[in-house]
Structures are given as C-alpha cells and as structure tokens.
C-alpha positions as CSV (number, residue, x, y, z in Angstrom):
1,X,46.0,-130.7,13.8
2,X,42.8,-130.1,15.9
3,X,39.0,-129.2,14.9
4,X,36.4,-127.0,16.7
5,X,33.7,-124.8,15.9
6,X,34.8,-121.4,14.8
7,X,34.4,-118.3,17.6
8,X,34.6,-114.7,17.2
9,X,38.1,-114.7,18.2
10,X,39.1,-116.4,15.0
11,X,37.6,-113.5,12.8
12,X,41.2,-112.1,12.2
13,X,42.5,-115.2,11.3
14,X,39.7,-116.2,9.0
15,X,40.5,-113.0,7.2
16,X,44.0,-114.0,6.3
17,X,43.2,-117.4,5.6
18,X,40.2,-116.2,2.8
19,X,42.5,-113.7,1.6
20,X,45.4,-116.1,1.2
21,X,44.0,-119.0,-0.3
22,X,45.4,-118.1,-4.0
23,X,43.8,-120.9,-6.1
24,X,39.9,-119.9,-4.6
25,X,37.9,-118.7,-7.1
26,X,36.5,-116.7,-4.2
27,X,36.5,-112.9,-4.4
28,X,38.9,-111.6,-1.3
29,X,36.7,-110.1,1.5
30,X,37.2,-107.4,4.0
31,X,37.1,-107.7,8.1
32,X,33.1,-106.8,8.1
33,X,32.3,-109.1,5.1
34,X,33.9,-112.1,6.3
35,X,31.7,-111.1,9.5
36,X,28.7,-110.7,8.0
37,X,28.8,-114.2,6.0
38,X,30.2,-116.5,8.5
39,X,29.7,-115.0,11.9
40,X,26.4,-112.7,11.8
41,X,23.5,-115.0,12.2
42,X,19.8,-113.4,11.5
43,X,16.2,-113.9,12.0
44,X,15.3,-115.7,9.2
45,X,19.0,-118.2,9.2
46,X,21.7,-119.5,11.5
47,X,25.3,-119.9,10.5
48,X,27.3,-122.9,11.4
49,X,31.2,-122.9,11.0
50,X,34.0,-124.8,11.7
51,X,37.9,-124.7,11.2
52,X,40.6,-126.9,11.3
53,X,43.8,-125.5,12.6
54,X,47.7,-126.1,13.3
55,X,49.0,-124.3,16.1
56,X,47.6,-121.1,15.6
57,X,47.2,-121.0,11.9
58,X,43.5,-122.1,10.2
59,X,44.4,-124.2,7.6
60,X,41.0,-125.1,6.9
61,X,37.5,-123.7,7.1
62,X,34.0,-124.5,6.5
63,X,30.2,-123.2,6.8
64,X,27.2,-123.6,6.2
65,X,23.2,-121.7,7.3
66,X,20.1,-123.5,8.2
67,X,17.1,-121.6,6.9
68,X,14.2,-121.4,10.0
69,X,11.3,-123.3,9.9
70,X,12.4,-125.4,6.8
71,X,13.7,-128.9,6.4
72,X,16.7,-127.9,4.4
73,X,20.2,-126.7,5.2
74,X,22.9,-125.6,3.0
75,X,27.0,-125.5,2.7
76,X,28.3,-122.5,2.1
77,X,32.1,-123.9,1.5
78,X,34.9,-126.1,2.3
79,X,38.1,-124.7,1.8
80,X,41.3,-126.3,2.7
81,X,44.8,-124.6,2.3
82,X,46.6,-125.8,-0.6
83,X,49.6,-126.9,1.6
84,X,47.8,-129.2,3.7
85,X,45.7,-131.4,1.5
86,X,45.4,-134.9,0.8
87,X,45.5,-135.1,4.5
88,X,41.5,-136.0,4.9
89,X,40.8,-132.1,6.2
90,X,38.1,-131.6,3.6
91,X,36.4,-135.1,4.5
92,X,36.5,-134.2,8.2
93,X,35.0,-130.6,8.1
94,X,32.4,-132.2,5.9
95,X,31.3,-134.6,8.6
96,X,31.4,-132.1,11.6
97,X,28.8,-129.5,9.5
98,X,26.7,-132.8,8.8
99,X,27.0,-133.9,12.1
100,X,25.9,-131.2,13.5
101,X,23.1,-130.5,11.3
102,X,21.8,-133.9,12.0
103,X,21.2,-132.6,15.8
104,X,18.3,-130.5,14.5
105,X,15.5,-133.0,13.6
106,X,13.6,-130.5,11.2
107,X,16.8,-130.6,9.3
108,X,16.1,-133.5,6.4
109,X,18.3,-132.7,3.7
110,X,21.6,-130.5,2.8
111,X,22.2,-128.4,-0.4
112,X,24.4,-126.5,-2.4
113,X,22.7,-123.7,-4.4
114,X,21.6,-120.4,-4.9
115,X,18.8,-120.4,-2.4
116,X,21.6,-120.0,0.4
117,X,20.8,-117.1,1.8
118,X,25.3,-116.7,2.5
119,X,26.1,-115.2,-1.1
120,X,29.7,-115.3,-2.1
121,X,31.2,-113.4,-5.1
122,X,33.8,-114.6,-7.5
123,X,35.7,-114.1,-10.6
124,X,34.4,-115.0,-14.0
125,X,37.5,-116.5,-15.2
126,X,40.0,-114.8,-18.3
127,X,38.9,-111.3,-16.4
128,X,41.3,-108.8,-14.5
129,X,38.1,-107.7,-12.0
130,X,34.6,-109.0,-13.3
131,X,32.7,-110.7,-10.5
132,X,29.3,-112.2,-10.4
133,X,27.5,-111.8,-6.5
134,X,26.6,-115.5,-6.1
135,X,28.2,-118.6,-6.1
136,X,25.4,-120.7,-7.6
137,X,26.3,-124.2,-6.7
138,X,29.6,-126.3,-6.7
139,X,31.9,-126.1,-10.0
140,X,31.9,-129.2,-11.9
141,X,35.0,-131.6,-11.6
142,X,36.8,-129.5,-8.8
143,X,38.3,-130.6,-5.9
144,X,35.5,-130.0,-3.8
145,X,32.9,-131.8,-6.4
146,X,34.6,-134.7,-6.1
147,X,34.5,-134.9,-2.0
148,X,30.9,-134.0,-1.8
149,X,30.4,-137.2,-4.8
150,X,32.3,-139.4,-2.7
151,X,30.0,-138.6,0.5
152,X,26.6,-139.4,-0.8
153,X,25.4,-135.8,-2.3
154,X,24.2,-135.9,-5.7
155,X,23.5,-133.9,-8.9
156,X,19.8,-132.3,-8.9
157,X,20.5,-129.6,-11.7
158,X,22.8,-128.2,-13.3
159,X,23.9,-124.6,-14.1
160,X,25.8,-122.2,-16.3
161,X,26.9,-119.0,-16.0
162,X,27.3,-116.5,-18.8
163,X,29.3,-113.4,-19.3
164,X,29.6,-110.7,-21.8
165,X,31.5,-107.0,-22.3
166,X,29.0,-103.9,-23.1
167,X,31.2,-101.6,-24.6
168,X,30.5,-102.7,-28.2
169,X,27.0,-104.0,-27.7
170,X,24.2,-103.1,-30.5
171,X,20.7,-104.0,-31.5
172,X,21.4,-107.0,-34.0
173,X,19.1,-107.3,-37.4
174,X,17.1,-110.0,-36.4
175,X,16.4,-108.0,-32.6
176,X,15.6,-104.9,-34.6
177,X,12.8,-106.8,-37.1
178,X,11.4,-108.4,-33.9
179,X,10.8,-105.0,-32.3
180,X,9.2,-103.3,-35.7
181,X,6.9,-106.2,-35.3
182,X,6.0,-105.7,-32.0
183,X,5.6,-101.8,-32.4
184,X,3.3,-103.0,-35.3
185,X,1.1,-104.5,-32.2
186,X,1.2,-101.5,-30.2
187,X,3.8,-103.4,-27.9
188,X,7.4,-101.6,-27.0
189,X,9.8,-101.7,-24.5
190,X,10.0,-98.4,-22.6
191,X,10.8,-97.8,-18.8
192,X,8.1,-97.9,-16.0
193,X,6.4,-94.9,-15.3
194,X,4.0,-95.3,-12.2
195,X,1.6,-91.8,-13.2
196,X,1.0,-94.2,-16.8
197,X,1.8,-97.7,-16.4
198,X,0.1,-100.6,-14.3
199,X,-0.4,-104.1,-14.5
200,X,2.8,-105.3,-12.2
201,X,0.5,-107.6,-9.5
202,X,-1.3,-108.9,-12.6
203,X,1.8,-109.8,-14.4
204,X,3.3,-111.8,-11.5
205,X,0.0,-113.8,-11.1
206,X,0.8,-114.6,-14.7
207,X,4.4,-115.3,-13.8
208,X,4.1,-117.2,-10.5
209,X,6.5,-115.3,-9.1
210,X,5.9,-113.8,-5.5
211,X,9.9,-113.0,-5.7
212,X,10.3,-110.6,-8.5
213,X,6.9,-109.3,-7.0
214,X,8.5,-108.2,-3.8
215,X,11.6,-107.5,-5.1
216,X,9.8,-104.9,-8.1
217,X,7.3,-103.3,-5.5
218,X,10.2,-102.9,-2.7
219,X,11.9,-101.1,-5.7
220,X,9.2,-98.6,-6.9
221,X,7.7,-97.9,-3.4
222,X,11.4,-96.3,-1.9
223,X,11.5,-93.1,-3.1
224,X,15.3,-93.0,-2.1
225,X,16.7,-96.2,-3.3
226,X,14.2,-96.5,-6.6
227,X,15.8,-97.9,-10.0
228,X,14.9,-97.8,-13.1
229,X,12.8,-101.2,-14.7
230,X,12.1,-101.9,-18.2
231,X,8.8,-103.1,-18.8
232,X,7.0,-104.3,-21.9
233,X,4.1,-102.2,-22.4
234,X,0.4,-102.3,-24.5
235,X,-1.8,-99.5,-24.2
236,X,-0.5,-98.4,-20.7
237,X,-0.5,-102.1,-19.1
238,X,2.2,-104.1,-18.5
239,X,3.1,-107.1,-20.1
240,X,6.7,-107.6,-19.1
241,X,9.7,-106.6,-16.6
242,X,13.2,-106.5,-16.3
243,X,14.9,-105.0,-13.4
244,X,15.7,-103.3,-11.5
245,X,18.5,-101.4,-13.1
246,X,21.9,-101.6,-10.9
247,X,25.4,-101.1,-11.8
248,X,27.5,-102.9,-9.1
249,X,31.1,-101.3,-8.2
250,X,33.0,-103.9,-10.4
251,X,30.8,-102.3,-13.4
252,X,28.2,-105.3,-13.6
253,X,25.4,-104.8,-14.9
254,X,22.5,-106.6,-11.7
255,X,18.9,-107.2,-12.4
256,X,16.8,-109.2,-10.2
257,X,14.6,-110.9,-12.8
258,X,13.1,-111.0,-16.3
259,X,9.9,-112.0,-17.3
260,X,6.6,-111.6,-19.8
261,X,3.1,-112.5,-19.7
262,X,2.0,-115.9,-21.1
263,X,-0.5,-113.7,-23.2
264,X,3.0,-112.6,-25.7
265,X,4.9,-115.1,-25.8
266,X,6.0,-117.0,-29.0
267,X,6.4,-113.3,-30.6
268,X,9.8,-112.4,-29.7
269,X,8.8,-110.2,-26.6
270,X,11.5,-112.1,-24.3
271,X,14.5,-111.5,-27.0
272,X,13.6,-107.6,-27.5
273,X,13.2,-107.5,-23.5
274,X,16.3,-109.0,-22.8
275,X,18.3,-107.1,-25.9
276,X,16.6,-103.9,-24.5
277,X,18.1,-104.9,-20.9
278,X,21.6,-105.2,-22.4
279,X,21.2,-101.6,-24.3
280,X,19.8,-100.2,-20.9
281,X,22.6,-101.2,-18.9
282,X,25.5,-100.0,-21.2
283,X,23.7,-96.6,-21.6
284,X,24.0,-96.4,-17.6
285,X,27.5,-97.3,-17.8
286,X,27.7,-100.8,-16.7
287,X,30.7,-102.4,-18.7
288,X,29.5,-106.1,-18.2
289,X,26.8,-108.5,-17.4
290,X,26.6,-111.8,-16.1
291,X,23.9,-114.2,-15.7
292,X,23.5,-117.9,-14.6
293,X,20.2,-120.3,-15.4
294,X,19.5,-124.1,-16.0
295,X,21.4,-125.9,-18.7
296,X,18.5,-126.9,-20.4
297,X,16.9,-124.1,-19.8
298,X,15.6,-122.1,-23.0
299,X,16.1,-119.0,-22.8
300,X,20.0,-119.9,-22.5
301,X,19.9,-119.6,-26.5
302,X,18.4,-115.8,-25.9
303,X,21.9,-115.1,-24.6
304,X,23.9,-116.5,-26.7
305,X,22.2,-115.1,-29.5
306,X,23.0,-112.3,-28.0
307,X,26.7,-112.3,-27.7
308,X,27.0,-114.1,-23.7
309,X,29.5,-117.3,-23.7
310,X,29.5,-119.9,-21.2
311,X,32.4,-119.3,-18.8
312,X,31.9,-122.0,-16.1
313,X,29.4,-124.6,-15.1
314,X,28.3,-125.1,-11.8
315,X,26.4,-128.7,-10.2
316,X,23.8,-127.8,-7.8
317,X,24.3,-130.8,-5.0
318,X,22.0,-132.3,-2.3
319,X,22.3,-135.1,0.3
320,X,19.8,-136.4,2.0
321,X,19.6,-137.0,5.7
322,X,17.9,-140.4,6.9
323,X,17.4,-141.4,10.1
324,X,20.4,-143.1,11.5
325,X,23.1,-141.2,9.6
C-alpha cells in the first residue's frame, strides 16, 4: 500500500473509485465533475488531494481547498473503500491533508462545512433520485465522524437537513389567516417586478447579508439567466425575498436565501413567505425541496409546520492548528 498526492493521471481511476464506492452517500459523478471538484483549482481556492493506492487500484482518496487570503482550510472528504478498512488508511490520509496544510503558515484552522467552496451532492435518504447540492458538514455517528473525533476536531454547530414532496402541497388554515392579516396591512407576497418594486439594497442593510445581496442583483441584472423571486411587498417597497426560483434536474426545488425586514417581523411575514416559496416552486414544476439550517435555529419549526421532516443530521467540525503540530 503506498500514498502520494493525487496527479492528473489518476482522473480515470478516481472516477471508478467515486462511482464504486456503494455505501457513499455521495451522488456518482461524471469524468468533468470529478475534474472540476478535485483537480481544477481557481483564483479564489486551491485544491489539495491525496490517494492511497494498491498496485494500480485507489483504494482510498481524500481532499480538501484552502480559501486565499484566509486563515481557514477545509476537508472536502475521506473516503476509503469498504474492502480495505480497519487498516489505518482513513487516519493516514487525514494526517498527509493536515500535514500539508500546516506548510502554509496563514493556514490556522481546518473545517468541515458549507463554506467549502468544493460542493458535493447526495441522496436524501428513503429516495429513488432526490439530491440536495451540498454536503453541509460531516454526518453524525458515521465512520468518518468518529476518525475526525479521535484526531482532535470538534463540534462547533450542528445541522439538519429537511426534505419534503410538492405534489400534494396546499396553503394550510393557519398560513391562509396569516396572509388575510397581512393583506389587511397592505402587505402580500407577489413576485419582483423591477418597473414597480424597489427596496432590495435597503432590505439587505436590514438583513446583514452582502450574500443574498450579490446573489439577488447578479440574478435580476442578467437578462438571460434571470429567475423569478418572491418578494414581500408594501406600497411598492420591499420588505422581503425569497429566491431565486430554480428547478434543478433531479426536480429540486433551489433558492439561495430567504429573508424579511426587522420592520415585519413577529406578524407571520416569514411563514406566508416561506409557504408562498413552496406554492411557487410546485407551480414551476419542481417535485421537491430540500433545505438545511442550525438545530436550534427557529425558523426550523417554519418547516415543519409546513410539512419538511428531518432526514439526516450533519456536525459541522473544526481543528485547530497550533504551532508545533
């Protein structure tokens, strides 16, 4: 068994070896996706990878990116074929990516999270086909859990994802009393017009959120790749978003934020938004969403209210690096 950073060459047999690795909850990639996430470094992150291999088979494989001009690195994954564990693989790819991330002095900690700019898709469990885009930490109590425990890295939060079907989704009572009270306001849910509607930069002042604000006016300033984006509106200004409106080839339902001004909250804005968001996407023919956010986050009981159930539970993981390790 031998070690060594991974080289172009191997992009063949990385394919096979993502592809074969039956018990990843990984979604299989093609030749140019497995390319792109472990191969194709870019101006803003580098990729580091390694693989452990027998002859010429890989029977292990792990990576991980260092963001630029930050003090934080992240794993990707550590996978090791089924056949050839309990044989200290895992530990030993683990110690070459921190090794070698300890060469760059910016670098002071390692995660595992969403922020890893690498996203990897995979199956929401008890489905045929439904995949969420991002892997948003390390699932609780698996194999790989456990190594990371055992090598210093520790909880920092912890998240859940949720899942639910669209084809027999409808306005519940309580959703439908919540918007007649807002109508009585002169506040509805309607999409964004840009000839009628304004108030986006002063909404993500509010929200603190120079994401969604990039991501919204990226949206509604390309004329060829524009979506549609729920917003919640009072007398022509905007008071919330949700959006943009994408329906992903597995029939997922993608939105790249939610949000509403401080001003409205505490009135049910949030619950007719997000209920509006899962009426929106049905209508477009998306047959599912899915969603992760904090455990203790609140708005969690939005989505169950709604009809999402928790499908898996993920541990976003950190180690940090002191001097001397």
């Amino acid at each position: 068994m031998n070690y060594r950073k991974m080289l172009y060459k191997d992009l063949l047999a990385l394919n096979r070896f993502w592809n074969q690795h039956k018990d990843s909850l990984f979604k299989e990639m093609e030749e140019k996706e497995i390319e792109s996430k472990f191969f194709t470094c870019t101006n803003d992150y580098d990729i580091i990878s390694f693989i452990a291999y027998d002859k010429n088979d890989i029977i292990g494989f792990a990576s991980g990116t260092y963001v630029k001009n930050t003090n934080v690195a992240y794993l990707t994954c550590i996978l090791v074929n089924i056949l050839s564990r309990r044989q200290h693989i895992g530990t030993k790819l683990l110690e070459l990516m921190e090794n070698e991330f300890i060469k760059n002095e910016q670098i002071k900690r390692i995660d595992i999270s969403f922020f890893n700019p690498v996203h990897l898709e995979w199956f929401i469990p008890g489905t045929l086909s439904s995949d969420h885009p991002n892997v948003p930490g390390v699932e609780i109590n698996s194999s790989y859990y456990k190594l990371l425990q055992k090598n210093s890295y520790f909880d920092f939060a912890i998240q859940n994802a949720y899942y639910m079907k669209l084809k027999d989704y409808q306005f519940s009572p309580d959703i439908e009393e919540k918007r007649n009270k807002l109508k009585a306001l002169s506040v509805e849910i309607r999409l964004y017009q840009s000839n009628i509607h304004s108030g986006f930069e002063a909404l993500f002042d509010d929200l603190k959120n120079d994401h969604w604000r990039k991501e919204i006016t990226q949206n509604n300033q390309d004329e060829k790749l524009k979506h549609d984006v729920l917003i919640v509106e009072k007398n022509g200004l905007i008071y919330g978003f949700a959006g943009p409106l994408t329906v992903q080839k597995s029939g997922r339902g993608n939105f790249a934020g939610i949000g509403v001004h401080s001003s409205l909250r505490g009135l049910g804005a949030g619950s007719v938004l997000f209920a509006s968001l899962c009426m929106a996407f049905k209508k477009i023919g998306a047959q599912y969403m899915s969603i992760f956010t904090g455990e203790n986050n609140k708005a969690r009981h939005i989505y169950e209210t709604e009809g999402f159930r928790c499908v898996k539970t993920w541990a976003n993981m950190r180690k940090e690096l002191k001097k001397g390790d």
